[in-house]
VEXTITOR-254097 format. One record per residue (C-alpha): residue number from 1; x, y, z; residue in one letter. Coordinates in pm, 1 decimal, padded with zeros to 6 digits. Example, Ala and Ser with C-alpha at 12.3 -4.5 7.8 and 13.67 -1.06 7.14 Angstrom:
<kemars>
  num         X         Y         Z  residu
    1   01230.0  -00450.0   00780.0       A
    2   01367.0  -00106.0   00714.0       S
</kemars>
This chain:
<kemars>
  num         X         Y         Z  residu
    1   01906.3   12037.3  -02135.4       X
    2   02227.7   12004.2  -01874.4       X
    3   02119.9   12253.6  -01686.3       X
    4   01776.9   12100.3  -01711.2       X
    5   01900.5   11750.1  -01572.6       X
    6   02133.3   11862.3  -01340.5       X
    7   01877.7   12013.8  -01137.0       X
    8   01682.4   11722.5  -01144.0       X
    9   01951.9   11542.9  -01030.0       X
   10   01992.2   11784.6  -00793.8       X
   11   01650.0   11794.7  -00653.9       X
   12   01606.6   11416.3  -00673.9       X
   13   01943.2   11409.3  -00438.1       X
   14   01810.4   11686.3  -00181.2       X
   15   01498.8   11440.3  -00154.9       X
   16   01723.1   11109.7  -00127.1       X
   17   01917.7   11273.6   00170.1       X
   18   01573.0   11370.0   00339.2       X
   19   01477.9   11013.7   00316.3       X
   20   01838.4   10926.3   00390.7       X
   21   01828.1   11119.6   00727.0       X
   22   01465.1   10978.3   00874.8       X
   23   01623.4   10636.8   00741.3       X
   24   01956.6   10593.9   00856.4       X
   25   02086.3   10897.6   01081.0       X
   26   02411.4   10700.8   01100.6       X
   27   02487.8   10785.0   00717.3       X
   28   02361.4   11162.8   00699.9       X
   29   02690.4   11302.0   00774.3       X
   30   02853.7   11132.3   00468.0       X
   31   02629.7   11235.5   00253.0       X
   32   02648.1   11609.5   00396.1       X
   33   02972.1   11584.0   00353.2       X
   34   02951.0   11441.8  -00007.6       X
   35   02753.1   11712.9  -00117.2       X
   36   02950.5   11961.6   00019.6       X
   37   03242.4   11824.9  -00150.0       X
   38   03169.2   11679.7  -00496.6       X
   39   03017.7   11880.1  -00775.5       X
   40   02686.2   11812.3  -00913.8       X
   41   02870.3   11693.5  -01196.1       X
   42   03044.0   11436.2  -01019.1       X
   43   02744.3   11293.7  -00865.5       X
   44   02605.0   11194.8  -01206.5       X
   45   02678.2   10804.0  -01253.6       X
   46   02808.8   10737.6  -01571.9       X
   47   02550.6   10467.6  -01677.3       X
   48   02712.2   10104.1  -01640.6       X
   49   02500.6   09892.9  -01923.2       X
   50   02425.0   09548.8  -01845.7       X
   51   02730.2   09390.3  -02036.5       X
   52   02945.5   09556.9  -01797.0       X
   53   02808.8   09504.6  -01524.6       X
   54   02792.1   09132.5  -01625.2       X
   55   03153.9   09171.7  -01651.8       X
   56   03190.9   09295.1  -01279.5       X
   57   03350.4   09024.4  -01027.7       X
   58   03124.1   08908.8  -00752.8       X
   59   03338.3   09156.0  -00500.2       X
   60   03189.2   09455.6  -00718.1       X
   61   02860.1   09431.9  -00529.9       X
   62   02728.5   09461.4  -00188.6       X
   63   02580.1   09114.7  -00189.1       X
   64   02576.8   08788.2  -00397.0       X
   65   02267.1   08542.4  -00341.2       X
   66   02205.1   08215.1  -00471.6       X
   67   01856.3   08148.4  -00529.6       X
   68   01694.5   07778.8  -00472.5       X
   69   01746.5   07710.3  -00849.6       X
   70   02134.0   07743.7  -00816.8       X
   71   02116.6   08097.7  -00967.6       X
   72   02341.4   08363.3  -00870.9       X
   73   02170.8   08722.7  -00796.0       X
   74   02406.4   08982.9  -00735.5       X
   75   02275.3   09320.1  -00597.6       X
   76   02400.7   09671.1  -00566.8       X
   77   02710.5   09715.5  -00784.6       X
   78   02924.4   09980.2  -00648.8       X
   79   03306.0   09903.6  -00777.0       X
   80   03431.0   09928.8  -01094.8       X
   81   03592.1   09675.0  -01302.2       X
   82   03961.1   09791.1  -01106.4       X
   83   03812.8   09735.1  -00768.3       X
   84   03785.8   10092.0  -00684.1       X
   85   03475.1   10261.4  -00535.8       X
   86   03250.9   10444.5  -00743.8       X
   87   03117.8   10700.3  -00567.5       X
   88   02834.6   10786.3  -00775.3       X
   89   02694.5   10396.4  -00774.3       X
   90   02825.7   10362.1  -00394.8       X
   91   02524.1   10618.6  -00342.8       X
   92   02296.5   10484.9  -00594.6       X
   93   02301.8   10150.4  -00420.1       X
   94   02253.6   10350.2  -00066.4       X
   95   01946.5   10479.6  -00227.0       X
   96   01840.0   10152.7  -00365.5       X
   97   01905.4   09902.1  -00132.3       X
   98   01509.5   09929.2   00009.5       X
   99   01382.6   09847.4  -00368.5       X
  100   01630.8   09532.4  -00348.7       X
  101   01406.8   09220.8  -00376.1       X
  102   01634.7   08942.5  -00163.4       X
  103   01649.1   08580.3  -00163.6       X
  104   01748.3   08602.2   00197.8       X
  105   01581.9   08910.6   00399.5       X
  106   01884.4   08896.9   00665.6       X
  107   02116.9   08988.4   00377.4       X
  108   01996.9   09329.4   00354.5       X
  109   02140.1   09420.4   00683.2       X
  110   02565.9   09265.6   00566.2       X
  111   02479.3   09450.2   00276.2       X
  112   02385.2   09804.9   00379.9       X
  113   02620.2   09748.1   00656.4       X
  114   02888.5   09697.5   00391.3       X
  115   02798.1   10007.6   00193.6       X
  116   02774.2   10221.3   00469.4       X
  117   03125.7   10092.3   00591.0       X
  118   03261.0   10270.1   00266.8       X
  119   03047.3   10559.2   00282.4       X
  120   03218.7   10608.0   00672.3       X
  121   03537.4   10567.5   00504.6       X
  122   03485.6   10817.4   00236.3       X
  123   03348.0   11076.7   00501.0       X
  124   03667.6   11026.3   00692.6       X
  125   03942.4   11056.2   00384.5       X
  126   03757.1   11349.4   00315.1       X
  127   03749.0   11488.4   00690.0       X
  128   04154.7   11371.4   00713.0       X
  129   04196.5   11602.2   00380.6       X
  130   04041.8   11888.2   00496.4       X
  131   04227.9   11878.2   00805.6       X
  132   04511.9   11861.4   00652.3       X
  133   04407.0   12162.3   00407.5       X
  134   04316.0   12409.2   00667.7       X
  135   04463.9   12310.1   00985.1       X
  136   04657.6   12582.5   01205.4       X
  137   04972.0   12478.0   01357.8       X
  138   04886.6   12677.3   01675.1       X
  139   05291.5   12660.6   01758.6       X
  140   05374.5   12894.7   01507.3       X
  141   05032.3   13093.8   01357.2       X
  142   05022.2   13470.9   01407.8       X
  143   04694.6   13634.3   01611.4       X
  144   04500.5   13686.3   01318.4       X
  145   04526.6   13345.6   01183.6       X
  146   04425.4   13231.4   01506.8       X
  147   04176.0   13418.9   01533.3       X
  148   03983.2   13256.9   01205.1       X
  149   03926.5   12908.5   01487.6       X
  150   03588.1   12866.3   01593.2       X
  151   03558.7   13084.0   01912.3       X
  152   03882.8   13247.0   01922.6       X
  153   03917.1   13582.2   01956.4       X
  154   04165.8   13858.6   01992.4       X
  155   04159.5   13800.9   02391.1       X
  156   04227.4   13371.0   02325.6       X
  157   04428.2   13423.7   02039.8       X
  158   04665.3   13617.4   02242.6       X
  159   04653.1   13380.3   02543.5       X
  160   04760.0   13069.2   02280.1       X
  161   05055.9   13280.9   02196.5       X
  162   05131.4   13414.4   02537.7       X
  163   05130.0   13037.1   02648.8       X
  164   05370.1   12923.8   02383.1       X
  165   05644.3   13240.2   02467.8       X
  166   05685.4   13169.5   02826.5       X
  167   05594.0   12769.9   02817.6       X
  168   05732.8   12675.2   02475.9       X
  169   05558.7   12490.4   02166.8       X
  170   05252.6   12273.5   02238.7       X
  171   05363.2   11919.1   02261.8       X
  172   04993.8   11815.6   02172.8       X
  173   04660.8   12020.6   02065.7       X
  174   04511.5   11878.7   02399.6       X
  175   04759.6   12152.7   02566.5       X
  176   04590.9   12404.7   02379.2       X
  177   04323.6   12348.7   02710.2       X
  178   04552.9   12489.2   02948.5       X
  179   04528.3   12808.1   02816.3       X
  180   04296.3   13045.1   03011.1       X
  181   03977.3   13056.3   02818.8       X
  182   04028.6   12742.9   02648.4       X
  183   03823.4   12470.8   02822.5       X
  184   03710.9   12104.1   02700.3       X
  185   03387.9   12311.1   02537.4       X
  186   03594.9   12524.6   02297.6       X
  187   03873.7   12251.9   02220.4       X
  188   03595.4   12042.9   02117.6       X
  189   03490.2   12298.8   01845.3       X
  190   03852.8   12375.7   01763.7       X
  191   04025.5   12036.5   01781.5       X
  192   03972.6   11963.9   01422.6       X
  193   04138.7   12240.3   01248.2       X
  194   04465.5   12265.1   01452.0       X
  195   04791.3   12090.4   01482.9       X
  196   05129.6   12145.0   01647.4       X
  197   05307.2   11969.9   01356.4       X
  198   05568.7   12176.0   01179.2       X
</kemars>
């Protein structure tokens, strides 16, 4: 029955992103880069019930409307009761913000603007991480590690570590472009998996 669910989950997510994508191009790259990086496990919410979500603050959602009767209507819950970001209803509220029924039709656009904002910063914590995880400090790698950066080879490789015997250590990965073979083309597909940090 997991198994079961966790496909449809799965499925039903694959279908969210293609709607996602004609949608709101801006977003697609988070969510890419969600699913590349949380489990299908993760991406289950755990089901808030109505009593907690009562409990929520008004900062918990996306947007809080007050309706001509002096009724509060909050929409799109996507923090927990700590404040934090819950990824799983941060994306369930992405997905549902269209089905959102709004006192005030201008709202929807503060409020997907808001959600979005955290589903940028999410995208780049995740980016910075994996930077930091697999980045090549191209001051001190050997050829071979050098040679795993996008469109390096033994011939580049060797001119990285040719330039930093007779000219000393890259002061920043920009220098990495005045080595032969290394123009503003291939720095843009390398520049995000190397440093000169030690």
């Amino acid at each position: 029955m997991k198994i079961f669910l966790s496909s449809i989950l799965s499925q039903g997510f694959t279908l969210w992103m293609k709607a996602m994508f004609e949608k709101r191009k801006c977003i697609i790259s988070s969510i890419v880069i969600l699913a590349a990086v949380t489990s299908p496990s993760a991406l289950r919410a755990e089901r808030w019930n109505r009593k907690y979500i009562n409990s929520l603050p008004d900062s918990a959602f996306a947007s809080v409307e007050q309706r001509s009767d002096g009724k509060r209507v909050r929409h799109l819950p996507h923090h927990d009761h700590r404040g934090k970001i819950d990824l799983s209803h941060l994306w369930n509220a992405l997905a549902r913000i269209n089905q959102v029924k709004w006192v005030d039709p201008t709202n929807e656009a503060v409020a997907r603007h808001h959600l979005e904002e955290h589903a940028r910063e999410y995208k780049r914590r995740v980016l910075a991480d994996r930077e930091r995880q697999f980045s090549i400090n191209i001051n001190e790698a050997p050829m071979e590690e050098l040679m795993k950066l996008p469109y390096v080879g033994e011939a580049r490789a060797r001119g990285i570590i040719d330039y930093r015997t007779q000219k000393g250590p890259f002061q920043s990965i920009q220098d990495v472009t005045e080595v032969r073979g290394i123009g503003p083309g291939i720095f843009e597909e390398i520049k995000d998996y190397i440093t000169v940090e030690n």
